[in-house]
N, C-alpha and C positions, 0 to 999 in steps of 0.2 A: 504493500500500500504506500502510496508517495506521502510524502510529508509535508503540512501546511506549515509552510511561511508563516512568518509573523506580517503584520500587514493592519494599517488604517484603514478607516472609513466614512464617507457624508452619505447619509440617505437623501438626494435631488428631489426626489417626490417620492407619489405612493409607488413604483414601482421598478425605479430604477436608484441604483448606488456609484459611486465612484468610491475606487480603492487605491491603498499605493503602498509599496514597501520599501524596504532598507536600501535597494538596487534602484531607487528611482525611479522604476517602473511604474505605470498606471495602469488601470483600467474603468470602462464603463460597463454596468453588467446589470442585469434587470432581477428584480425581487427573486422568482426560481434560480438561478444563476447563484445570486446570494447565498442563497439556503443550500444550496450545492456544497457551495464550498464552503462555505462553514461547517457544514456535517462529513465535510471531505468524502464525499460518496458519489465523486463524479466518473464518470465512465471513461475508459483510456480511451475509447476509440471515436472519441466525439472529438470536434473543435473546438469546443469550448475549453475541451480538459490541453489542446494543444496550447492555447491562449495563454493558459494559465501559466501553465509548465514553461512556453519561450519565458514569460513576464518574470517567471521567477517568486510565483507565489504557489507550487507545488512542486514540491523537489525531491528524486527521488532519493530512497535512503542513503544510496554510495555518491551522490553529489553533491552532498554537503560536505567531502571532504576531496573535492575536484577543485586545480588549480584556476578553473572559469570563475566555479561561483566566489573563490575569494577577489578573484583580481576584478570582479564588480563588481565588490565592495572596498577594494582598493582605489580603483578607478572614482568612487564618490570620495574619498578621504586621502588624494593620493598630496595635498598640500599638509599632512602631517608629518608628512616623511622625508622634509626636502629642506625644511631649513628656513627661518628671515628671508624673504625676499623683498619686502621694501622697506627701504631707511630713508623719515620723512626728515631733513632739516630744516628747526625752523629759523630761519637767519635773522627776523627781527620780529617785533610783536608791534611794532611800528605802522603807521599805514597812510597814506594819503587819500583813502576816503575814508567814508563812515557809515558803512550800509549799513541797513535798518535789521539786518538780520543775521549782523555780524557773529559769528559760532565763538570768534576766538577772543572775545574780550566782552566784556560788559559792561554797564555802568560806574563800575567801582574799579577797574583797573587802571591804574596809576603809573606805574613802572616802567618804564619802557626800557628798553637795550636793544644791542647788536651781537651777532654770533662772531666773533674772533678767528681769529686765522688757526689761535692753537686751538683750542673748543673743535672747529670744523675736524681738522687733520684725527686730531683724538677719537671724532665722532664717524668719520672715514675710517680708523683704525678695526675702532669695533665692529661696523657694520662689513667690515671684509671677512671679521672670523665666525661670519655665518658659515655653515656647512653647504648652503646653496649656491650653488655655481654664478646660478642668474639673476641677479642685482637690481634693482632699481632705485635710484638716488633720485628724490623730488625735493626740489628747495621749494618752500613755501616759506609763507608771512601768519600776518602782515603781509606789506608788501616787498616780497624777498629784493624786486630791482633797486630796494633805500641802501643793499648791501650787496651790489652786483660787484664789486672786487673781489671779496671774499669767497663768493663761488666760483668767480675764476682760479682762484687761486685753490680752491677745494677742488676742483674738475682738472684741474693740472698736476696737483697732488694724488689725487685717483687714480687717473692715467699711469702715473710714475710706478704705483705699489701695488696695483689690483693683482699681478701676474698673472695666472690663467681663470679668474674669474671674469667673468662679461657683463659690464654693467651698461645698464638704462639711463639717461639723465633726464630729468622731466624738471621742467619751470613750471609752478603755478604763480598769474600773476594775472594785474588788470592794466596792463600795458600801456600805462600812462606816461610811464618814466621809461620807456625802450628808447633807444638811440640806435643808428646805425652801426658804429663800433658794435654795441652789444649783440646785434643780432649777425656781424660778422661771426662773431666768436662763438655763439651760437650753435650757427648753422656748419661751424668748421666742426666743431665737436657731435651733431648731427640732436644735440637735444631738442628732444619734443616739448612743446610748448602748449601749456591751455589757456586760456582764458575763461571769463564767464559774460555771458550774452542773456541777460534775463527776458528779451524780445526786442520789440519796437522803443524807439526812444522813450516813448511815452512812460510803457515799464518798466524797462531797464534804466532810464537816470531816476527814479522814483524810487526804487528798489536801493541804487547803490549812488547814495549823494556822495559829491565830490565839496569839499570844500572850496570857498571865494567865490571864485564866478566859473570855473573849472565845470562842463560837462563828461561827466564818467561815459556815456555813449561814445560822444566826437572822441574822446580820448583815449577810447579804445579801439575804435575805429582807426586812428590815425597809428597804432603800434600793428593793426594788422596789416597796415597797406603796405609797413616798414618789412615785416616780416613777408608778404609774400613777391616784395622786390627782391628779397633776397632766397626765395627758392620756397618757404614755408607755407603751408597750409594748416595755420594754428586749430588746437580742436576747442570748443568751448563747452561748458556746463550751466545748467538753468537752474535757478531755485523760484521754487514755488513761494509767492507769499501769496495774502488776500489780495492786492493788486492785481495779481497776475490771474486769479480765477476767471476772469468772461471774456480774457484774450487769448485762447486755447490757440483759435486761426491763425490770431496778428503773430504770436509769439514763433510759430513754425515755421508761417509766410519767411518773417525775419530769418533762422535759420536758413532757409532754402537761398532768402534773396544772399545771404554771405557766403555761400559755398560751400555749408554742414552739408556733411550728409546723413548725421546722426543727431539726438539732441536725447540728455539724461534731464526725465523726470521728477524732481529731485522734492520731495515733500521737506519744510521745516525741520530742523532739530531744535526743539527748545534749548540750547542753551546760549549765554552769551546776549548778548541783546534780542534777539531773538525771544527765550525766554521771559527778560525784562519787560517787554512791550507786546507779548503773543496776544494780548486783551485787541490789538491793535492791527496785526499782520498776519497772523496766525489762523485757526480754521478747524472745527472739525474733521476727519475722517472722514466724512460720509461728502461733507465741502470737498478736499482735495478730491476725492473721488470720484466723483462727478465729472472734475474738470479734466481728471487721466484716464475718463473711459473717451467724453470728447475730443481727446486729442489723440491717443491710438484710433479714432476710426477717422479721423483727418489723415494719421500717418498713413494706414495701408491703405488709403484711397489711393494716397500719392503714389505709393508700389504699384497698385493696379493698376493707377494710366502711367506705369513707366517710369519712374522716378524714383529710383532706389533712395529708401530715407529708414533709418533705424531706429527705436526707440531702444534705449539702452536700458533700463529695469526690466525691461519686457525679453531682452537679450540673456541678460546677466539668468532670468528664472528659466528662459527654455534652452539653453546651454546646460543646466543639471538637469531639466526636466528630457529633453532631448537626444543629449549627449552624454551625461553624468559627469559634467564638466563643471566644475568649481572655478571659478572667472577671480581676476586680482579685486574683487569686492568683498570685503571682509567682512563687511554684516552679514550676509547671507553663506555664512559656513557654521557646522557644527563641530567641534567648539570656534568661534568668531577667531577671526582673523587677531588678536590682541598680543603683542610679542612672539605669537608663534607665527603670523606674518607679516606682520609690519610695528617697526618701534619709531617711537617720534623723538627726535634729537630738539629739545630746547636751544635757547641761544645761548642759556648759560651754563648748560653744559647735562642739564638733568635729563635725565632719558627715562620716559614712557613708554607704558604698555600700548599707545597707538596715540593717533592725531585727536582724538577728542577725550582721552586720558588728559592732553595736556592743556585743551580748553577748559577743563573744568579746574585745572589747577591756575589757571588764568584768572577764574574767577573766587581762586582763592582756599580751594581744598587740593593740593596733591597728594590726595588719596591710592594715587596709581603710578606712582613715582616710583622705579625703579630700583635707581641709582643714578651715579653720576658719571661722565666720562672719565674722570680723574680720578677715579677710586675704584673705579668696577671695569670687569671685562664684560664679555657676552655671556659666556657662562654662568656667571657671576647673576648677571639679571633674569636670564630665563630661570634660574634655580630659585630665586624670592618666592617669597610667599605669598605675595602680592601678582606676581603671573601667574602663580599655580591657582590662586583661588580665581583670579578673574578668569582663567582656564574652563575651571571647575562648573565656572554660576552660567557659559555659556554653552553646555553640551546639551542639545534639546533633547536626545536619547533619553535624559535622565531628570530633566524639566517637568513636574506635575504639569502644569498649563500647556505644555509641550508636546509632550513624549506622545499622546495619543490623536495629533493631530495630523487629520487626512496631509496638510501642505507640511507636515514634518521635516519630509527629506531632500526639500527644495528652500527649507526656509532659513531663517539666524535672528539671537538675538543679540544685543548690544548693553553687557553689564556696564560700563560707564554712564550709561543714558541712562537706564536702570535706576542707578546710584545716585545720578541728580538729581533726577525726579520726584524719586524714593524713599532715597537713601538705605537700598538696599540694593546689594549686587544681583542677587536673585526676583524675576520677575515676580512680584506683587499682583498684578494685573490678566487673567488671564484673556482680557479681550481690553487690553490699552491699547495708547493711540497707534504706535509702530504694529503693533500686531493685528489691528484691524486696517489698518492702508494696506500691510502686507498680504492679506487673505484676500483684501478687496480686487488688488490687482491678478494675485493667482485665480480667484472666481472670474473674472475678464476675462483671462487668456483661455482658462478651461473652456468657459464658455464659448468661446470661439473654434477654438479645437473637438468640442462635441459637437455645436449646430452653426458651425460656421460652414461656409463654400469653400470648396476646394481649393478656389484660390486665396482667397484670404488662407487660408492653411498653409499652405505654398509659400506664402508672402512669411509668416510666422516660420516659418521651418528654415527659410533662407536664411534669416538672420541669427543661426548656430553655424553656419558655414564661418571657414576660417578669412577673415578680412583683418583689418587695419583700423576700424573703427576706432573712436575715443572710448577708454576703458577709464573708470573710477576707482580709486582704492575705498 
């Protein structure tokens, strides 16, 4: 007799269910179907019981100890096994605007500095004695170009020491401050560059004020004209605020007219200003939602008359749902991406369990604080107690609110956020705000993928194919 999988479940109505299990496998299956296999007394020579047995929710007794069935379950978990692969620094906390929904400072941050030549080298040191071969080094802010010496001088330092590791360079920035030198040196070293494009002028300088008389749009605009004189095709990122809810169109329009061919729909994180003012910018779940089922059916409109256009949330979920592909997006892993994929280098030298670890210590708790470059190696910080619990509080396996959900082995949560929130690592809320945007969006796609047309399917399936697209940590 074959052996029943462990495996989720939503009953859709009265007579049909969706399941999923550990191998990221789905299915859709009707009330008898149900009772089937939970009484496991399906008949081999049906297609039903064929269905099952490909999917990986009936397996026979000597396959559970076959090299296939581990290696999909390897293939979902295979970023445990590899090592840090992104080291974010941050080179100032500094910035020359002041968006309204700024992550990484708040109302009460006071402090300001710059990351130093030794601090960078230090924080390059450590992030090479990852065991991961493949690297990616993001300078971020603030605004990292208030400290563009320092990264040259970090990214010529790298070069010099990396030896047979291969590293990434990624700039985050709002291109205000580029210059022609700088995007020479750039583009010699082949760093990827993003920006952030919250739409139409209208949204996007509303979204991200510029101090004086300074437009944060024209200002951006005018670093990507620099940038694709010089060979670049910058990628940008959107955030959601209340403004941007009933410009679903304008916002994409925008994308398309700049030359995206992709665009991340990016909901809120309370913290940091954001937080301070959510009474104000902010939005229920069922709000953002709304606004990201209207703009996924703008997106694959676009696909359907021609015009390859991605949504990237929608990528990052059918990449595991499709592929059992775990994307450089660290919310959505189990256990979260938090020191076992990416650590956040401060400018003064303290080193975080990841990029919104150090936000919150911005506004005043480093709860998630590591160590230091100057006192600690890599070793040293993965083995704290402090990774291991933040490790701990994000394995959904083992999550009550968790463990028995149908979008289990497509989803992730975020102890940091948890923690501000909360004030607790471990999820409080078994239907809070992230985990209801999250189910919101996997119920979309589902839905699409059960009573959608072929081509929209089509349209969704292309975008696990291997491209170039802009990718999010």
């Amino acid at each position: 007799m074959p052996l029943l999988n462990h495996f989720n479940f939503k009953q859709l109505n009265n007579n049909e269910f969706f399941i999923t299990n550990d191998f990221g496998a789905y299915a859709f299956i009707n009330q008898k179907e149900f009772a089937l296999l939970v009484s496991n007394h399906i008949d081999k020579d049906t297609s039903f019981y064929n269905k099952m047995h490909d999917k990986g929710f009936l397996l026979e007794p000597m396959e559970i100890y076959f090299q296939e069935t581990s290696d999909r379950l390897r293939g979902m978990k295979r970023y445990l096994l590899e090592g840090t692969g992104l080291h974010i620094f941050v080179m100032t906390n500094q910035c020359n605007l002041k968006c309204i929904y700024c992550q990484a400072q708040d109302h009460l941050a006071m402090q300001k500095g710059m990351m130093s030549i030794e601090t960078g080298r230090k924080s390059i040191d450590i992030a090479l004695q990852s065991p991961h071969k493949y690297l990616t080094f993001e300078f971020q802010g603030g605004e990292p170009l208030l400290n563009f010496n320092v990264i040259r001088q970090m990214i010529e330092y790298a070069e010099q020491v990396k030896g047979d590791k291969q590293i990434c360079y990624t700039l985050v920035s709002n291109l205000s401050l580029l210059t022609e030198e700088m995007a020479e040196f750039l583009l010699f070293h082949k760093v990827s560059i993003c920006t952030s494009l919250d739409g139409p002028e209208s949204v996007h300088a509303k979204n991200r004020l510029a101090f004086g008389k300074t437009n944060s749009y024209k200002a951006m605009l005018r670093g990507c004209k620099i940038l694709r004189k010089y060979g670049f095709n910058p990628n940008a990122i959107q955030t959601t605020t209340r403004n941007s809810l009933g410009h679903a169109k304008d916002i994409i329009d925008e994308y398309v007219k700049e030359g995206q061919n992709s665009i991340f729909i990016r909901p809120l994180t309370p913290l940091g200003f954001a937080k301070s003012d959510w009474k104000n910018i902010g939005y229920t779940p069922e709000e953002f939602l709304e606004f990201y089922r209207k703009a996924l059916r703008i997106i694959i409109n676009l696909n359907l008359n021609g015009t390859r256009f991605i949504e990237q949330h929608a990528k990052f979920f059918l990449r595991k749902i499709h592929r059992g592909i775990a994307d450089n997006y660290m919310e959505l892993r189990s256990p979260c991406g938090a020191a076992l994929g990416q650590l956040a280098y401060y400018y003064d030298g303290d080193v975080y369990t990841c990029d919104e670890a150090r936000m919150v210590a911005e506004a005043g708790n480093p709860a998630f604080k590591l160590g230091n470059v100057f006192k600690d190696d890599y070793e040293t910080l993965l083995s704290s107690r402090i990774c291991k619990a933040t490790v701990e509080a994000s394995v959904l396996e083992s999550l009550p609110s968790c463990c028995d959900c149908v979008y289990q082995p497509y989803c992730g949560v975020c102890p940091v956020i948890q923690y501000a929130l909360h004030g607790n690592i471990f999820p409080q809320q078994p239907h809070g705000y992230r985990c209801m945007i999250y189910k919101g969006i996997l119920d979309c796609l589902f839905d699409i993928l059960r009573n959608g047309s072929k081509m929209e399917k089509q349209v969704l399936w292309s975008w696990t194919e291997e491209h170039h697209e802009n990718t999010e940590d």
